[in-house]
PDB file of N, CA, C, O and CB in Angstrom:
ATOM      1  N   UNK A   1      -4.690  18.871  -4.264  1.00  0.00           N
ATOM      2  CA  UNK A   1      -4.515  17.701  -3.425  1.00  0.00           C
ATOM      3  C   UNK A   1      -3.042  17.279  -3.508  1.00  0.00           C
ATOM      4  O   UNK A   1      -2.594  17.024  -4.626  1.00  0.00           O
ATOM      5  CB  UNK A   1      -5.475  16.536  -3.865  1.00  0.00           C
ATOM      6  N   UNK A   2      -2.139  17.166  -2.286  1.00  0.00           N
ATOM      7  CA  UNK A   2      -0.839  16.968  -2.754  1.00  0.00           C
ATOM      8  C   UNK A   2      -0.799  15.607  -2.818  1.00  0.00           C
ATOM      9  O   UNK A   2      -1.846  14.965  -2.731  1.00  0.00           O
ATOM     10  CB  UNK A   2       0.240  17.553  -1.959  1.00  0.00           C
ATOM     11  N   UNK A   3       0.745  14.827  -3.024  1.00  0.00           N
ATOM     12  CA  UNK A   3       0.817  13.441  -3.604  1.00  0.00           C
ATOM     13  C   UNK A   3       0.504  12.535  -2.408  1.00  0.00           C
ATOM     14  O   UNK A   3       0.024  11.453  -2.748  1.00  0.00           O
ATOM     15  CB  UNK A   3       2.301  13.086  -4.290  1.00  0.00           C
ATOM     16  N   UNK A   4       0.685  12.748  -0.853  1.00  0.00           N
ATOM     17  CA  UNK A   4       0.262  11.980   0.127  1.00  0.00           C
ATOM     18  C   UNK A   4      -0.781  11.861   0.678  1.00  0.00           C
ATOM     19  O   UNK A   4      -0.945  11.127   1.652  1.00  0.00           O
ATOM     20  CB  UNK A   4       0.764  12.067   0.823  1.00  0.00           C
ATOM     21  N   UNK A   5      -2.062  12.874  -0.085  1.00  0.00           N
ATOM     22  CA  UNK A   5      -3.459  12.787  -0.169  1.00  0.00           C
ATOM     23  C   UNK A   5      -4.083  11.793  -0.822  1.00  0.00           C
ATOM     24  O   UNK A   5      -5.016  11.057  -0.503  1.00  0.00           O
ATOM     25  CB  UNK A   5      -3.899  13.776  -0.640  1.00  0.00           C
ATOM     26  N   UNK A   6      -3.269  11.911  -2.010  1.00  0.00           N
ATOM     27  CA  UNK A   6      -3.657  10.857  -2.966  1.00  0.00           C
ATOM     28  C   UNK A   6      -3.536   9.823  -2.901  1.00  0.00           C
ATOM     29  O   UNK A   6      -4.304   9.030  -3.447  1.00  0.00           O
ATOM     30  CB  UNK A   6      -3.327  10.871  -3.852  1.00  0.00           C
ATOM     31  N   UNK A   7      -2.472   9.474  -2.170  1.00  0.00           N
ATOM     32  CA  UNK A   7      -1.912   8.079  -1.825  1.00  0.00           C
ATOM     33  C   UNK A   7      -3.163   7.415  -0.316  1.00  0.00           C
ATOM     34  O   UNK A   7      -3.682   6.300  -0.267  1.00  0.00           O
ATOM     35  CB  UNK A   7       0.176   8.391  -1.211  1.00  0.00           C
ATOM     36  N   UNK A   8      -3.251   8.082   0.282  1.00  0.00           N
ATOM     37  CA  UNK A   8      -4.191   8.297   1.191  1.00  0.00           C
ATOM     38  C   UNK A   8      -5.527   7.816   0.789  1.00  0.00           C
ATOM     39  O   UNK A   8      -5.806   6.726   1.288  1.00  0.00           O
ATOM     40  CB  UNK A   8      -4.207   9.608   1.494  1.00  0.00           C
ATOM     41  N   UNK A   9      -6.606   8.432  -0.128  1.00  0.00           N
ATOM     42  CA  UNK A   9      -7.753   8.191  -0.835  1.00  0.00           C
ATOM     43  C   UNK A   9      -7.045   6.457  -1.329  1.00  0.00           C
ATOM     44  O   UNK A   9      -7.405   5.393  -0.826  1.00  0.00           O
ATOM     45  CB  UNK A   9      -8.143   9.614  -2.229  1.00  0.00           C
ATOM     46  N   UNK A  10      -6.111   6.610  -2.298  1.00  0.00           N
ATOM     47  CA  UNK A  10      -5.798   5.115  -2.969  1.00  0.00           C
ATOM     48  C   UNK A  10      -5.832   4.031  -1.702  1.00  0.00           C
ATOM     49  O   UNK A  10      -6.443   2.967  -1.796  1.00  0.00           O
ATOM     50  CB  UNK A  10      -4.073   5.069  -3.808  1.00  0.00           C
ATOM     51  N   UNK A  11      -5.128   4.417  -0.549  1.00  0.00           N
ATOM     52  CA  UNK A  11      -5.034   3.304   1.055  1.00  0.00           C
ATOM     53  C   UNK A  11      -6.681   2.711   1.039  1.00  0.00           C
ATOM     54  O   UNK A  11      -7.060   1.541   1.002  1.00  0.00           O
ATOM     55  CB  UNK A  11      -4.655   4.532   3.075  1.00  0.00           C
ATOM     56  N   UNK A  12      -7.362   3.777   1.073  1.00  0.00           N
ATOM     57  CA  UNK A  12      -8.634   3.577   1.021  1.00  0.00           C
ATOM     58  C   UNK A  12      -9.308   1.941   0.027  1.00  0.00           C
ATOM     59  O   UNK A  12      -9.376   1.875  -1.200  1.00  0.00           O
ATOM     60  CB  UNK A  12      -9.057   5.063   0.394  1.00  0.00           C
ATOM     61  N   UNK A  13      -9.653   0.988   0.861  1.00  0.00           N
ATOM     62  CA  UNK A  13      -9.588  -0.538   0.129  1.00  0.00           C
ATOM     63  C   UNK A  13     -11.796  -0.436   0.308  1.00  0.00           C
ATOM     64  O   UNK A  13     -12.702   0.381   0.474  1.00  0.00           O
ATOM     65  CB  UNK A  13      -8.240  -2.397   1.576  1.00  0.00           C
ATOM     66  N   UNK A  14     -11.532  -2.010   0.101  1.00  0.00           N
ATOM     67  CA  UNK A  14     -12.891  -2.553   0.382  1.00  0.00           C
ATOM     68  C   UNK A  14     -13.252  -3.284   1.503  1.00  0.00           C
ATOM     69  O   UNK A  14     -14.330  -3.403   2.086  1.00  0.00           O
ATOM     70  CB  UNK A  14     -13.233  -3.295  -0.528  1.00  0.00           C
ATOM     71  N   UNK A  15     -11.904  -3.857   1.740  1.00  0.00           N
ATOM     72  CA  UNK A  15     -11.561  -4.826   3.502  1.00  0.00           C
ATOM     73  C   UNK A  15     -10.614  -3.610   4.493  1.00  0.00           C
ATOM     74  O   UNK A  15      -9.759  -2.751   4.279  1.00  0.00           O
ATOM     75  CB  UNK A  15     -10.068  -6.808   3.187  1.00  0.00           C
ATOM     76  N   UNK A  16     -11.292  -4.101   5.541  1.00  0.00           N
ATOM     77  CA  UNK A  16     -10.455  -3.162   6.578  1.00  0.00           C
ATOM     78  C   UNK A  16      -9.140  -3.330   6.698  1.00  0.00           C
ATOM     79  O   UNK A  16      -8.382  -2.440   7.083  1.00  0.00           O
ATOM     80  CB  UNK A  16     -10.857  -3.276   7.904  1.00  0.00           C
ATOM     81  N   UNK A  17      -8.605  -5.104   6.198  1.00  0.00           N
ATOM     82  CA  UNK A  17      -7.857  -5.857   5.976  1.00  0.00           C
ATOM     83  C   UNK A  17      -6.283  -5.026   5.408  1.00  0.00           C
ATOM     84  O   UNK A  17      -5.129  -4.863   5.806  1.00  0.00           O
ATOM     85  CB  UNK A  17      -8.639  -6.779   5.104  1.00  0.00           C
ATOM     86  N   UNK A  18      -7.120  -4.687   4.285  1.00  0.00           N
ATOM     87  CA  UNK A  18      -6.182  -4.145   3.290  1.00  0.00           C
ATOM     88  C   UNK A  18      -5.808  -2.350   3.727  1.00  0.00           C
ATOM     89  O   UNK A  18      -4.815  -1.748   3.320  1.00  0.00           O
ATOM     90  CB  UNK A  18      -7.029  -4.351   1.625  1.00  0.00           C
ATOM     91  N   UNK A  19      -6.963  -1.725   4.701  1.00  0.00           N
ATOM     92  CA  UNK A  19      -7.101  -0.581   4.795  1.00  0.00           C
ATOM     93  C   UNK A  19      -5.623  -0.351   5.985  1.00  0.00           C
ATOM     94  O   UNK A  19      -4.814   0.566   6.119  1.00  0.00           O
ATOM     95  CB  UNK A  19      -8.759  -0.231   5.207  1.00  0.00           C
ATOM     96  N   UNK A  20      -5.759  -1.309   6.489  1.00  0.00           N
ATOM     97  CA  UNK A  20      -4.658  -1.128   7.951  1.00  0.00           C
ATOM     98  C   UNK A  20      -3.495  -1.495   7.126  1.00  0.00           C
ATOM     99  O   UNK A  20      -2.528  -0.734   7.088  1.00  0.00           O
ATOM    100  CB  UNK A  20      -4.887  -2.346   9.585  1.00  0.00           C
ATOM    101  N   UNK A  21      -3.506  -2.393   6.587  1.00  0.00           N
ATOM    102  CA  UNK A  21      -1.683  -2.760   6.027  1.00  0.00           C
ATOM    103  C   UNK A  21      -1.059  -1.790   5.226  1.00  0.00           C
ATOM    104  O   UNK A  21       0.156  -1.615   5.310  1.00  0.00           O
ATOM    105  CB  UNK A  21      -1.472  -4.141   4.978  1.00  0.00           C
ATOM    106  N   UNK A  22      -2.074  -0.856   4.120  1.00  0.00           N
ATOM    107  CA  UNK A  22      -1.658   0.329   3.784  1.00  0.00           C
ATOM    108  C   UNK A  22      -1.477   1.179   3.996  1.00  0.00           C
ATOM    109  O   UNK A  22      -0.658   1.806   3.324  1.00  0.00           O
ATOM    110  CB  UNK A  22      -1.832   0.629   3.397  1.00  0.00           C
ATOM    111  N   UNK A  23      -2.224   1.840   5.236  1.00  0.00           N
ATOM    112  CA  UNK A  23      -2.345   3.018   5.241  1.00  0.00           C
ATOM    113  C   UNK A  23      -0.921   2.898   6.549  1.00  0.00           C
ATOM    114  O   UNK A  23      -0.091   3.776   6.786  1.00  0.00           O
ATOM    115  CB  UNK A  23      -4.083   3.656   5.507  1.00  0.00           C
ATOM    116  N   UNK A  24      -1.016   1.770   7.092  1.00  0.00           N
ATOM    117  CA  UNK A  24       0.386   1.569   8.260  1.00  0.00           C
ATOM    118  C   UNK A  24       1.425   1.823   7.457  1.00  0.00           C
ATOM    119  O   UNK A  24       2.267   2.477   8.072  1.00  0.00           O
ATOM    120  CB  UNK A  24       0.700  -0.046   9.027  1.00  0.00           C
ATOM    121  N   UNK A  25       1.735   1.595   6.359  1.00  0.00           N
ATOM    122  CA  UNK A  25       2.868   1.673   5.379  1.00  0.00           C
ATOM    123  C   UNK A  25       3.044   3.197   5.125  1.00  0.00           C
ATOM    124  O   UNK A  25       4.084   3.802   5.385  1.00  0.00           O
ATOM    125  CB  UNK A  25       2.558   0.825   3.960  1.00  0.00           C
ATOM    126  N   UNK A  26       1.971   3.739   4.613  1.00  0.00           N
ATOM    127  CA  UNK A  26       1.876   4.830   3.953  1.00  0.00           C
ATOM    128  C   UNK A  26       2.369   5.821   5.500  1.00  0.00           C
ATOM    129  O   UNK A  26       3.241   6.682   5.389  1.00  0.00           O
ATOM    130  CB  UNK A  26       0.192   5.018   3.110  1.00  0.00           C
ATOM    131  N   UNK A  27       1.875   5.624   6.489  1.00  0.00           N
ATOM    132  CA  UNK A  27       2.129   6.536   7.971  1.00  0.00           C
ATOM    133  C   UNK A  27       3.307   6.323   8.427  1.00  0.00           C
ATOM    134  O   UNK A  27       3.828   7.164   9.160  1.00  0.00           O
ATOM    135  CB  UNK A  27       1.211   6.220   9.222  1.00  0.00           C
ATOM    136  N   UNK A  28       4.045   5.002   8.039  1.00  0.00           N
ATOM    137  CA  UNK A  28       4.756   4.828   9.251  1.00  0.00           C
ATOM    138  C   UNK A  28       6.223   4.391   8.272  1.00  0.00           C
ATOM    139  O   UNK A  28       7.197   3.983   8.905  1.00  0.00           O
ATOM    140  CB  UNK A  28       3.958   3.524  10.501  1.00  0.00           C
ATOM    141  N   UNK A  29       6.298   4.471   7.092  1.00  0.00           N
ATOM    142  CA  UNK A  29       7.244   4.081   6.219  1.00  0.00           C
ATOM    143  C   UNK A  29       7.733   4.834   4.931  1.00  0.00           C
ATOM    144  O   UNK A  29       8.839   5.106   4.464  1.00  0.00           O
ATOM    145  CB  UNK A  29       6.842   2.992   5.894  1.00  0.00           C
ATOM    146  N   UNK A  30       6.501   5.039   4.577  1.00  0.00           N
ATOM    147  CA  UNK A  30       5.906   5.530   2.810  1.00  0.00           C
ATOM    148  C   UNK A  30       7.085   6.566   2.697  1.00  0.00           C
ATOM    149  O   UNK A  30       7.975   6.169   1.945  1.00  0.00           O
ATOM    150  CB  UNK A  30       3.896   6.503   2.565  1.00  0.00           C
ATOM    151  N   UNK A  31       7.299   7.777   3.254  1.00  0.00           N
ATOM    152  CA  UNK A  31       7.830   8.718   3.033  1.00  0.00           C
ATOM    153  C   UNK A  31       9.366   8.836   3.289  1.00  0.00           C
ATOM    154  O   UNK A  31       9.962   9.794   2.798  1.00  0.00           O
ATOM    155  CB  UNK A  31       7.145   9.467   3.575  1.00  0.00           C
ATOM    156  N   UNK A  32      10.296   7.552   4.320  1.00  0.00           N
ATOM    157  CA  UNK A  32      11.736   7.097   4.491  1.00  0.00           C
ATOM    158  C   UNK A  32      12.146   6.465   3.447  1.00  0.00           C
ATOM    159  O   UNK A  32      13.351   6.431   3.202  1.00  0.00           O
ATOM    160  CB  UNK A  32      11.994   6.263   5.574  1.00  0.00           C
ATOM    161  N   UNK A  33      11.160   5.800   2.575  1.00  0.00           N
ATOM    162  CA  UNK A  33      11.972   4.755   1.647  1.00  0.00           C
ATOM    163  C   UNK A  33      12.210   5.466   0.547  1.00  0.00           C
ATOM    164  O   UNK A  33      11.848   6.590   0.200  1.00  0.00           O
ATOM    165  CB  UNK A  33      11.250   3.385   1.234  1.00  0.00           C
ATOM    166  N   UNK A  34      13.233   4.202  -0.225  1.00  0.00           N
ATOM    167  CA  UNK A  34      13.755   5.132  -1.210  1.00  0.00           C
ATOM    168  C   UNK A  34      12.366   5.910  -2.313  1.00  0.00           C
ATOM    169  O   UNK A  34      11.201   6.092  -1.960  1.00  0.00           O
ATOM    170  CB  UNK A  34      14.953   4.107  -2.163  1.00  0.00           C
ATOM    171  N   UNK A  35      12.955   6.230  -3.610  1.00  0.00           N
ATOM    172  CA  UNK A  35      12.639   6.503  -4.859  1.00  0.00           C
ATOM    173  C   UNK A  35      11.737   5.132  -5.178  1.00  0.00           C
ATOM    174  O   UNK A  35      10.508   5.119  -5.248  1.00  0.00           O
ATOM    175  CB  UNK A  35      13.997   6.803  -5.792  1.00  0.00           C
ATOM    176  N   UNK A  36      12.539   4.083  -5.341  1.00  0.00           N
ATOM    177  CA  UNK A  36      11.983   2.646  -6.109  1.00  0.00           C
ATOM    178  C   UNK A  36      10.891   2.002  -4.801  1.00  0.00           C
ATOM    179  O   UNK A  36       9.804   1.572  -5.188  1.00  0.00           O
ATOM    180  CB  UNK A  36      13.641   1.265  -6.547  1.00  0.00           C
ATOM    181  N   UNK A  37      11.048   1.976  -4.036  1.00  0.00           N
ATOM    182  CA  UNK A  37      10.120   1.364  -2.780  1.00  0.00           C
ATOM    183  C   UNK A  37       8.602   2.109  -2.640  1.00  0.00           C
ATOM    184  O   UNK A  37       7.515   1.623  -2.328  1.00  0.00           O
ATOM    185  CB  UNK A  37      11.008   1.648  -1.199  1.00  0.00           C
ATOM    186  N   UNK A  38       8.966   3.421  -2.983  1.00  0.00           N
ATOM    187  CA  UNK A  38       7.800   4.532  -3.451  1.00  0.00           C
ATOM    188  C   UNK A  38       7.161   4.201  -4.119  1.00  0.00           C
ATOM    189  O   UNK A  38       5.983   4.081  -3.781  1.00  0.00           O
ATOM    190  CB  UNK A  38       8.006   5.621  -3.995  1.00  0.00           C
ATOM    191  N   UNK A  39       7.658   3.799  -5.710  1.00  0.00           N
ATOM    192  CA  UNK A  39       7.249   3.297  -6.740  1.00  0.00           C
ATOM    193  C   UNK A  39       6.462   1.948  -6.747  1.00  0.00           C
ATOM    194  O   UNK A  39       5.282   1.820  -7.075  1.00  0.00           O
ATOM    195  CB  UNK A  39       8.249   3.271  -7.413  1.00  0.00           C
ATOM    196  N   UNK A  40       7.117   1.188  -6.425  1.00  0.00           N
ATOM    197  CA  UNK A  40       6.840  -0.275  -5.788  1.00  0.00           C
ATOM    198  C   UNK A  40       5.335  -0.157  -5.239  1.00  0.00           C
ATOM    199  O   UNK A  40       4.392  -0.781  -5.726  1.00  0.00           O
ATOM    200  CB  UNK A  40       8.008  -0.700  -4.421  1.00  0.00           C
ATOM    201  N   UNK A  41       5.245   0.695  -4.202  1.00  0.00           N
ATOM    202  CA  UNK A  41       4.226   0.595  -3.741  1.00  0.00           C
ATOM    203  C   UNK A  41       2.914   1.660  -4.470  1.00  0.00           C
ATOM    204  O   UNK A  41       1.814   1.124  -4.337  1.00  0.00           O
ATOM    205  CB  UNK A  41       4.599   0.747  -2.376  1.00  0.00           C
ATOM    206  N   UNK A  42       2.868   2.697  -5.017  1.00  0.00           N
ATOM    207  CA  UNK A  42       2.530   3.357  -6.071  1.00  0.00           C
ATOM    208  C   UNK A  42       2.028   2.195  -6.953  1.00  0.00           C
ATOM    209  O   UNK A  42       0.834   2.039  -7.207  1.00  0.00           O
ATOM    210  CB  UNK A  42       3.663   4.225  -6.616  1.00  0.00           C
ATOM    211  N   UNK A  43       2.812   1.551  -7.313  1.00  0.00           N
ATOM    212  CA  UNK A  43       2.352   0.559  -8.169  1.00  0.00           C
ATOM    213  C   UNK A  43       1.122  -1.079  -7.661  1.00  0.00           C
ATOM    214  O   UNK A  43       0.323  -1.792  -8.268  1.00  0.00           O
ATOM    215  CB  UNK A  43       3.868   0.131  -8.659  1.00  0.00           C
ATOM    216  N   UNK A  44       1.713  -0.972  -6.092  1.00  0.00           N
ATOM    217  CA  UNK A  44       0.715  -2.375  -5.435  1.00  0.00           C
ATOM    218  C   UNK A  44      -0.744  -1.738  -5.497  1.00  0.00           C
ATOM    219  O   UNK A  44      -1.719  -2.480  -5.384  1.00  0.00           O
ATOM    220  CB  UNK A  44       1.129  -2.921  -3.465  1.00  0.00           C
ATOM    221  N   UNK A  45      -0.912  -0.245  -5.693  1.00  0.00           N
ATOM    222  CA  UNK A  45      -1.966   0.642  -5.360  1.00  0.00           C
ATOM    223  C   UNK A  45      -2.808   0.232  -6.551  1.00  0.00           C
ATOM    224  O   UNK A  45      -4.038   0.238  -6.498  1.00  0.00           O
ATOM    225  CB  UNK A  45      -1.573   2.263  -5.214  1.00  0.00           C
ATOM    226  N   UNK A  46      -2.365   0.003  -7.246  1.00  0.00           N
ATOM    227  CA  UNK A  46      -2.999   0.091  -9.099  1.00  0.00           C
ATOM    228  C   UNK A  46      -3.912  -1.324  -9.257  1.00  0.00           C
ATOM    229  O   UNK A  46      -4.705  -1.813 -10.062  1.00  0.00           O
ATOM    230  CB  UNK A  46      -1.329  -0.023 -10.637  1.00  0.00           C
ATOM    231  N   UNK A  47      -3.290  -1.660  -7.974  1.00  0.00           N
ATOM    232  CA  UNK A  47      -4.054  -3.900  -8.049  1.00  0.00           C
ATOM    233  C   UNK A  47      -5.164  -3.790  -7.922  1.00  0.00           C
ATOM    234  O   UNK A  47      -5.363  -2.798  -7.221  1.00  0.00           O
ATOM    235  CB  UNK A  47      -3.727  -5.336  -6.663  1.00  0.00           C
ATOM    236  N   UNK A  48      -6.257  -4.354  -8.264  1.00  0.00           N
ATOM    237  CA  UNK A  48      -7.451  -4.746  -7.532  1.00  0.00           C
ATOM    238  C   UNK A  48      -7.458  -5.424  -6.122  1.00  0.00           C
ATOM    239  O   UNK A  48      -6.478  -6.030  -5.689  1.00  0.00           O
ATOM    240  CB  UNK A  48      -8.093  -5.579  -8.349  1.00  0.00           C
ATOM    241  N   UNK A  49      -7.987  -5.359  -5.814  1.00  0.00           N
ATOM    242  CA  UNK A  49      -8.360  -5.907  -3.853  1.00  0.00           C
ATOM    243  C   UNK A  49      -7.798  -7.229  -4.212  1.00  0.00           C
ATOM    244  O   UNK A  49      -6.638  -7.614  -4.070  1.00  0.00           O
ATOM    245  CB  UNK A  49     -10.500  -6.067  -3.010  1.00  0.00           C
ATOM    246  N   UNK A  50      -8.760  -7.823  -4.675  1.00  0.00           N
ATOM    247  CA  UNK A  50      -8.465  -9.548  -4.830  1.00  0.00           C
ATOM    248  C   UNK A  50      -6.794 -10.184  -4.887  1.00  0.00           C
ATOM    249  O   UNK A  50      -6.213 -10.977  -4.146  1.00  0.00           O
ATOM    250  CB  UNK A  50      -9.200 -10.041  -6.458  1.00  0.00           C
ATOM    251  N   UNK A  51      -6.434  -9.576  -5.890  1.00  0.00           N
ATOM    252  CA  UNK A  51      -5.169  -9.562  -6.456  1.00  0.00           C
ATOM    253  C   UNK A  51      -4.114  -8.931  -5.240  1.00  0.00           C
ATOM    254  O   UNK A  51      -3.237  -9.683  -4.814  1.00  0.00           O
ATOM    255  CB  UNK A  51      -5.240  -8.651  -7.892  1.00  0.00           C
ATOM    256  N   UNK A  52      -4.209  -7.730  -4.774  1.00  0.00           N
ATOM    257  CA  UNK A  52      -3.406  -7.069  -3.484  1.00  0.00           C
ATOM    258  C   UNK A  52      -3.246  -7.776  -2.813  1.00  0.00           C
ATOM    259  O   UNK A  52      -2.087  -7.861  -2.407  1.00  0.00           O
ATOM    260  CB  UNK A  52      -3.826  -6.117  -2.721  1.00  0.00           C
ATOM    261  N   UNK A  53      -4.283  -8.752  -2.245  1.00  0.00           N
ATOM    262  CA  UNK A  53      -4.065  -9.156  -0.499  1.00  0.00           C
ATOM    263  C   UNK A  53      -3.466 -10.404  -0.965  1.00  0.00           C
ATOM    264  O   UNK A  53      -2.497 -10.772  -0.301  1.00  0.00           O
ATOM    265  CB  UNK A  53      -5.644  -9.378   0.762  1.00  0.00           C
ATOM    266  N   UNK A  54      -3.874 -11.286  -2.136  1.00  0.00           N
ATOM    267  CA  UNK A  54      -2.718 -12.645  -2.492  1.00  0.00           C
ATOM    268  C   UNK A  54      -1.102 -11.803  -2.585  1.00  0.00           C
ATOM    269  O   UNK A  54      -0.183 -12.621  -2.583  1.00  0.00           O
ATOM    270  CB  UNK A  54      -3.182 -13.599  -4.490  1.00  0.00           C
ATOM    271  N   UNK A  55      -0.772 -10.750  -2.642  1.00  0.00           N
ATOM    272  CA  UNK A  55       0.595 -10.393  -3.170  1.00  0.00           C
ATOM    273  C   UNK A  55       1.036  -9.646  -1.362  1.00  0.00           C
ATOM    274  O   UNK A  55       2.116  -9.827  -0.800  1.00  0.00           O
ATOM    275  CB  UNK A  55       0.528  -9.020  -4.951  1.00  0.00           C
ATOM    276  N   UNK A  56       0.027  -8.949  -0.874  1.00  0.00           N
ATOM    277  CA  UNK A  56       0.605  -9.233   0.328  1.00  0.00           C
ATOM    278  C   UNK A  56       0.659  -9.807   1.375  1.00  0.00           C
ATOM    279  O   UNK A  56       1.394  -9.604   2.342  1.00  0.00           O
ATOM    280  CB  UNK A  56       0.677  -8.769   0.629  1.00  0.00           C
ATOM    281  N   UNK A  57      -0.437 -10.843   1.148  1.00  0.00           N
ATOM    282  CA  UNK A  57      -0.735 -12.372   2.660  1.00  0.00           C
ATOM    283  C   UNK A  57       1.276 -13.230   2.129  1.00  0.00           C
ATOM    284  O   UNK A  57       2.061 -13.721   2.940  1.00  0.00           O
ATOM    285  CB  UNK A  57      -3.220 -14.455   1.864  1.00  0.00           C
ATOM    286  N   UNK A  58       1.473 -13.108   0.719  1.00  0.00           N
ATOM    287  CA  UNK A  58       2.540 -13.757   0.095  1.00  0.00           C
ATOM    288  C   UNK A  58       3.849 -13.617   0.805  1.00  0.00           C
ATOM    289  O   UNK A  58       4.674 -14.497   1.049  1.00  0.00           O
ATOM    290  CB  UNK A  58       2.655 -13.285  -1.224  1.00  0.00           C
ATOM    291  N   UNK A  59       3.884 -12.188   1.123  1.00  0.00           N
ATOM    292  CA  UNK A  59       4.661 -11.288   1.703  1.00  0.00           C
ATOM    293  C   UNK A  59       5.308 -11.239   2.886  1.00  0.00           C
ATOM    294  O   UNK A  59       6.448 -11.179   3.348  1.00  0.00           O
ATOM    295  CB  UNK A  59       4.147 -10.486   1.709  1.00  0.00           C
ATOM    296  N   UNK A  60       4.108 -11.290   3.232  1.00  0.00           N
ATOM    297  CA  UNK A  60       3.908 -11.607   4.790  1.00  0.00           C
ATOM    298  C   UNK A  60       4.729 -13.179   5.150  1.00  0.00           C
ATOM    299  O   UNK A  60       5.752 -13.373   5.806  1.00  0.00           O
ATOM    300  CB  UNK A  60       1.989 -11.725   5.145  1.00  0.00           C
ATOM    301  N   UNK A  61       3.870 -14.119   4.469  1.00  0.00           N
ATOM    302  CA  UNK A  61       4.551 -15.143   4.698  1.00  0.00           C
ATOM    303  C   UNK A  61       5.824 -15.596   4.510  1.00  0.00           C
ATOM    304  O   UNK A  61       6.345 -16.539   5.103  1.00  0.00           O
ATOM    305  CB  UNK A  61       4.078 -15.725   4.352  1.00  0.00           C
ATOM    306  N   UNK A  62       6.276 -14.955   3.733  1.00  0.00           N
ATOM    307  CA  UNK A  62       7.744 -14.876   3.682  1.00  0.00           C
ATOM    308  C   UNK A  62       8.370 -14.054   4.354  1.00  0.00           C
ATOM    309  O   UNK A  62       9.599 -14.110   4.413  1.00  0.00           O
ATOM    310  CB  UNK A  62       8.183 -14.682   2.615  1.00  0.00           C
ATOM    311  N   UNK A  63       7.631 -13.082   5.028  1.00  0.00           N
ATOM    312  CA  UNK A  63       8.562 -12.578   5.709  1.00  0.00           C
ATOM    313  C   UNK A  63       9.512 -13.158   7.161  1.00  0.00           C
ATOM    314  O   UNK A  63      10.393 -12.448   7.645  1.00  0.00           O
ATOM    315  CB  UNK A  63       7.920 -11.568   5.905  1.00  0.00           C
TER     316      UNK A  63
END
């Protein structure tokens, strides 16, 4: 399974919510950004649901 499979299965949430904001990242970004932005997000993967969508509704709003 290579590493953007995996990342793929991980996109995979419990809300559809969370399923579109990742997997849009992972398609449409994941693979331009740097080393650390990789990581970064590698790492938002590791959250529980609950915890994810407060860190990216947060995100959002600041954006």
């Amino acid at each position: 399974m290579t590493e953007l499979s995996k990342l793929r299965w991980q996109c995979r949430r419990g809300t559809k919510e969370l399923d579109l904001i990742l997997m849009d990242y992972l398609e449409t970004q994941y693979l331009s950004s740097s080393e650390h932005k990789k990581a970064k997000f590698i790492e938002l993967l590791s959250l529980e649901d609950d915890e994810l969508i407060v860190v990216l509704m947060d995100f959002i709003r600041s954006s």
